[in-house]
C-alpha positions in Angstrom: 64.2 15.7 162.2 66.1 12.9 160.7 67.1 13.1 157.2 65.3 10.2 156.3 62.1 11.3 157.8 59.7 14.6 156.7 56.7 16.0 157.8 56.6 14.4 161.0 56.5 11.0 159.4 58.4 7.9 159.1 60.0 6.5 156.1 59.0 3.2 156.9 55.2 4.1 155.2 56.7 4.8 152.1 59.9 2.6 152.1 60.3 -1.1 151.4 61.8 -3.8 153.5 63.2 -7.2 152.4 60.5 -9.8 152.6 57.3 -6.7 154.0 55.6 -6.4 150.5 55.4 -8.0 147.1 55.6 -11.4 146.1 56.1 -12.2 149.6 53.3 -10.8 151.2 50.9 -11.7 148.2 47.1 -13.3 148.6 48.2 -14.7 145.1 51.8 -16.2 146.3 49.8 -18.1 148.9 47.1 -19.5 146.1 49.4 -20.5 143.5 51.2 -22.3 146.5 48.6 -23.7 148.0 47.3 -27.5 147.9 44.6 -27.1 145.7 46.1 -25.1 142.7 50.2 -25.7 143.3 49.6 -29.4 141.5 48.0 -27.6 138.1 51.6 -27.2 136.8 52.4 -23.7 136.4 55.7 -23.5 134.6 58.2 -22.4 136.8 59.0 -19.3 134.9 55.4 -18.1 134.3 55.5 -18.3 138.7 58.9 -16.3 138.5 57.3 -13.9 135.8 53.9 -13.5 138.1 56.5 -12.9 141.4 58.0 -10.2 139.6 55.2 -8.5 138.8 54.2 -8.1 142.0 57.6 -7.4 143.5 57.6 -4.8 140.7 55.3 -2.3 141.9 52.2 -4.2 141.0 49.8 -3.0 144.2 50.6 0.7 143.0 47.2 2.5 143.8 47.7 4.5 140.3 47.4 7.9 141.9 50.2 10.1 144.0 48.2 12.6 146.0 46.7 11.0 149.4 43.3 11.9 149.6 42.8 10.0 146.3 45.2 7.3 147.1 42.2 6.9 150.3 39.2 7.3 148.2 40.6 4.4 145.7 41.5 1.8 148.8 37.9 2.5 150.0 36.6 1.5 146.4 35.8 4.9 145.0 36.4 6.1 141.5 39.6 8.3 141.2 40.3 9.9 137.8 43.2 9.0 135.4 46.6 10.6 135.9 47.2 13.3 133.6 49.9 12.3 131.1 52.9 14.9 131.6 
């Protein structure tokens, strides 16, 4: 096993890559961008603000363990973290 790999699995589900994620990736990069809404004038650091939101963790499924982190991307309830 490599050190950067456990389990059996690869980093590269759980790591990010330049340019594979975030802002870049983003249904909403591509709207704000887009003909029809790039002309209504979003300031340009409002846009910056929005890309760092998403580059900062933004898609985050709120829960750790995987079976929940499944049940949520299917559009099931999962309950709240408990606050440590």
């Amino acid at each position: 096993m490599r050190w950067h790999e456990w389990g059996g699995a690869s980093i590269s589900q759980t790591a990010t890559r330049p340019g594979h994620g975030g802002a870049d990736e983003s249904p909403l990069t591509r709207i704000l961008e887009d003909a029809t809404h790039g002309p209504l004038g979003l300031p340009d650091a409002d846009r910056r603000r929005l890309y760092l939101w998403l580059d900062a963790n933004a898609p985050f499924y709120g829960v750790y363990s995987r079976p929940e982190q499944v049940a949520q991307r299917e559009g099931a309830a999962v309950p709240l973290p408990v606050i440590q």
